[in-house]
C-alpha positions in Angstrom: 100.0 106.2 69.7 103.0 108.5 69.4 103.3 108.1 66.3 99.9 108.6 65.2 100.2 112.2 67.4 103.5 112.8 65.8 102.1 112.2 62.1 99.0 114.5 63.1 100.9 117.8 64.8 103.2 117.4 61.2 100.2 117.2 59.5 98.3 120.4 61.4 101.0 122.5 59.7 99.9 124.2 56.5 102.9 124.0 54.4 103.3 119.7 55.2 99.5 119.5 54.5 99.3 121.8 51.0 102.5 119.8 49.9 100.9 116.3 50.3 97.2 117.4 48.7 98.9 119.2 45.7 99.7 116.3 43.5 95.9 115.2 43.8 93.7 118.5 44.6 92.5 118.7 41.3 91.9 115.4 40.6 89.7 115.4 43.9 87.6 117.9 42.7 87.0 116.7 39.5 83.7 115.3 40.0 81.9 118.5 41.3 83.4 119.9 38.1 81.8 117.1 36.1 78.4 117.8 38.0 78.4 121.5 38.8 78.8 124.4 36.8 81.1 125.9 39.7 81.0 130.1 37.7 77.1 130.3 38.8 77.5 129.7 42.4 76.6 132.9 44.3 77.0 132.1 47.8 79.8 128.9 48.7 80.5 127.7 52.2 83.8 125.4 52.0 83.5 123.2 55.1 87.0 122.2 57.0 88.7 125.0 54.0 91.9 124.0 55.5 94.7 126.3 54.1 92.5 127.6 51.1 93.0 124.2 49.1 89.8 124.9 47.3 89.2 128.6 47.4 90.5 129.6 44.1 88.1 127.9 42.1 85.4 130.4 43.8 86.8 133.9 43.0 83.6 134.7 41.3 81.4 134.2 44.2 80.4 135.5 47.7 82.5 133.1 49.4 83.4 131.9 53.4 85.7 129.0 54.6 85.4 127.5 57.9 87.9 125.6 59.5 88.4 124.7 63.2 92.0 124.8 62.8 93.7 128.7 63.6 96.7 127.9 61.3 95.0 126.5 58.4 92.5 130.0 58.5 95.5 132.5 59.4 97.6 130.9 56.0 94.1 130.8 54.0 93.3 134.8 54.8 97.2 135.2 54.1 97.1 133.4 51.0 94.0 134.4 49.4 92.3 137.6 50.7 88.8 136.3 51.2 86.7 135.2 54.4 88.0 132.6 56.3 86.5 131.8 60.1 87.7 129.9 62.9 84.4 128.0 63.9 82.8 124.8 64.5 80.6 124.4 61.8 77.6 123.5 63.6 77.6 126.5 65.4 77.6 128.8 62.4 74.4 130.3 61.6 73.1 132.1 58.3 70.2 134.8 58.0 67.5 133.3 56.0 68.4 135.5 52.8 72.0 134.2 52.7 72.0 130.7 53.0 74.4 128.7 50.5 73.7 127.8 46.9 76.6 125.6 46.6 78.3 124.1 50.3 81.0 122.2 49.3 82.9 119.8 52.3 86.5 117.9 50.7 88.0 115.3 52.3 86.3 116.5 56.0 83.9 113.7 57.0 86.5 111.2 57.2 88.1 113.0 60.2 84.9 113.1 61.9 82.9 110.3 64.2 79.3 109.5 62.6 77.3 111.2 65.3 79.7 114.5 64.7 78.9 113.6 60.7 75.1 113.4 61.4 75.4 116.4 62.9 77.0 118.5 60.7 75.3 117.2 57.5 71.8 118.1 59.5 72.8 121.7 59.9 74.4 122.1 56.7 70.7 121.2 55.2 69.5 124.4 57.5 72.3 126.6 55.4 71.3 125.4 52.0 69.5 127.9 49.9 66.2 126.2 48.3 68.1 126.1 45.2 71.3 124.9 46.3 73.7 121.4 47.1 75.7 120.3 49.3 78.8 118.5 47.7 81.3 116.0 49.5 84.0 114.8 48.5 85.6 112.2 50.9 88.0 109.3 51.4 86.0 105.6 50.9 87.3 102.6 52.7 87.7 99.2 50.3 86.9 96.4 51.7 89.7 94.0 50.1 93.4 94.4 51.0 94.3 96.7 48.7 97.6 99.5 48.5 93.9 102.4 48.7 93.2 100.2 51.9 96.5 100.5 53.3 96.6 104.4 52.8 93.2 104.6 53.8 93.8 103.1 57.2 97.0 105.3 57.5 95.0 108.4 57.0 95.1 110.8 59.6 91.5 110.9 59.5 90.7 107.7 61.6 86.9 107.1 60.2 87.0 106.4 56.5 84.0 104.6 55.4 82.4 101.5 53.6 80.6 103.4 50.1 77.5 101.9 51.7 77.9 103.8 54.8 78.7 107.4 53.2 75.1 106.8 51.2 73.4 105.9 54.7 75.0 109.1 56.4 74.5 111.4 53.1 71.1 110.2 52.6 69.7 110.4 55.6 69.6 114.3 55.9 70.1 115.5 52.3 68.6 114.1 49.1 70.7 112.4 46.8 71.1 113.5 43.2 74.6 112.2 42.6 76.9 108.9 44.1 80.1 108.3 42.4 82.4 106.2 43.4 86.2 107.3 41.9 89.6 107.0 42.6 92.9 109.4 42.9 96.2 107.4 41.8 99.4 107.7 39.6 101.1 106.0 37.0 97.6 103.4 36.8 97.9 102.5 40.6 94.9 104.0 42.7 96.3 105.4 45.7 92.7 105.5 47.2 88.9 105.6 46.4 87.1 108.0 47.3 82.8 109.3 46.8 81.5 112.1 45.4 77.7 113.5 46.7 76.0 115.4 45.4 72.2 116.3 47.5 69.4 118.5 48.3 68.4 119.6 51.7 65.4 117.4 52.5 62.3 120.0 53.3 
């Protein structure tokens, strides 16, 4: 147990977090890149923003990251010069005329327990403008021993998933329009597998 605190609080800090994502942020995003034409976005809502990871792919748009974490949002509004909050997501509210065309949420879920994750994906349907998607991007569990498996099961994040449990969580509050199973690696090894989602709010 001390360990797993000690790995988290190293974790928490900005600088140890953007260093271990860098080698692998753009390959995470690449499948809302295949799906999404990311330059007509109007409104974006980056779910669990940590440090700004994603934010410079949205300079175009009205954009807002929310982050429970003070360090990660102090860094981000440091780093980048846009609108970052401190909030619990759930607990963010939009007027009716500016709801989100394009919520994205990297690499969150998996740090959340499924009633918080059934939560959260329920009001994120209530911020989605009628013509807009939620995206996640998020850390799969494999099911056969596996060097991904090992790393998945290391992750801070204690609740990777089964793919067939993402689509049961996703799909039960959003309507699907893309699953993709994919995977992040180096050198031909995959370091983990991970799901992309793309959905609608269900009306």
């Amino acid at each position: 147990m001390a360990l797993v605190t000690l790995r988290d609080r190293v974790m928490e800090r900005q600088l140890v977090y953007r260093l271990w994502q860098a080698p692998f942020a753009e390959q995470k995003l690449a499948p809302l890149f295949a799906h999404t034409d990311v330059s007509v976005a109007r409104r974006v809502l980056d779910v669990g923003c940590g440090p700004g990871t994603n934010t410079g792919h949205f300079a175009h748009a009205d954009y807002l990251g929310v982050d429970i974490n003070p360090e990660y949002i102090a860094h981000a509004r440091r780093r980048h010069g846009r609108e970052f909050i401190v909030a619990d997501v759930t607990r963010f509210e939009a007027p009716a005329d500016g709801r989100f065309d394009l919520i994205v949420a990297n690499s969150f879920f998996h740090h959340i327990a499924t009633p918080g994750v059934r939560q959260i994906l329920s009001h994120l349907a209530t911020l989605t403008s009628d013509d807009g998607f939620v995206h996640v991007l998020d850390l799969v569990l494999p099911s056969a021993p596996s060097v991904s498996r090992m790393l998945a099961r290391a992750d801070r994040g204690d609740h990777p998933r089964p793919l067939e449990q993402w689509h049961e969580l996703f799909t039960e509050y959003l309507e699907p329009v893309v699953f993709e199973p994919y995977s992040l690696g180096t050198a031909g090894v995959t370091l983990w597998n991970m799901v992309y989602f793309k959905g609608r709010a269900r009306r």
